[in-house]
C-alpha positions, -999 to 999 in steps of 0.1 A, spaced: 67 -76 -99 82 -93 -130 50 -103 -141 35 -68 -146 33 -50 -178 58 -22 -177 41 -3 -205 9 5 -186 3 20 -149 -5 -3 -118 -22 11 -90 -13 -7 -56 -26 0 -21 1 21 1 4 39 36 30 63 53 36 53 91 26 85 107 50 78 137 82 65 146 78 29 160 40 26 147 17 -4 162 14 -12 119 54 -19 113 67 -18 153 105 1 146 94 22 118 105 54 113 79 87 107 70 87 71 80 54 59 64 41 30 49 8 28 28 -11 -3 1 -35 14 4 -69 17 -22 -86 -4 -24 -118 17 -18 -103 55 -30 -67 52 0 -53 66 30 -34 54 56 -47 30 79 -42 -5 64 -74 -18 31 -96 -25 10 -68 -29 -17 -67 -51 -18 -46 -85 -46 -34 -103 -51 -17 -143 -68 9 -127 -72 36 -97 -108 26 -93 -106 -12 -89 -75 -6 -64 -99 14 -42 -126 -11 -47 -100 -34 -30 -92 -13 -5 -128 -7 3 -135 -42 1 -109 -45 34 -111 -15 52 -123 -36 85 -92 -54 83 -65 -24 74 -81 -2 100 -69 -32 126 -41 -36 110 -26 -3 99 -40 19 129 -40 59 119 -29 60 88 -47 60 57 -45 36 29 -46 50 -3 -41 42 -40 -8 47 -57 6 45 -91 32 18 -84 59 31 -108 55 68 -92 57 53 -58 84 37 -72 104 67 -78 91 86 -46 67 108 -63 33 96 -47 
């Protein structure tokens, strides 16, 4: 995260566990928020990817759907402004 540009927005792929103890992030709780990991396509805080815009961050996401389907079961992965994730707004 140091590397990005704090003067423009990021958008970052993210997903809410929509149970307690989901198969995505086993011990969870129900609505925990989770960024996606660039490299393993599952939850995390770190190595996610960032993108200048909403529209290339959905590209990626499209791009990998097969995967976060397996790997993130029931719950959708959308697109995020990282600094309003950030701050528990999106």
């Amino acid at each position: 995260m140091e590397e990005l540009d704090p003067r423009r927005p990021h958008w970052v792929p993210a997903v809410v566990a929509p149970m307690r103890d989901w198969r995505g992030k086993p011990g969870c709780h129900r609505g925990a928020r989770y960024l996606v990991s660039e490299h393993d396509l599952r939850p995390t805080v770190s190595d996610f990817p960032a993108f200048d815009n909403r529209a290339d961050c959905l590209r990626w996401i499209l791009a990998h759907r097969m995967e976060l389907a397996r790997n993130l079961p029931d719950a959708p992965v959308v697109p995020v402004d990282l600094a309003r994730w950030m701050l528990g707004l999106s």
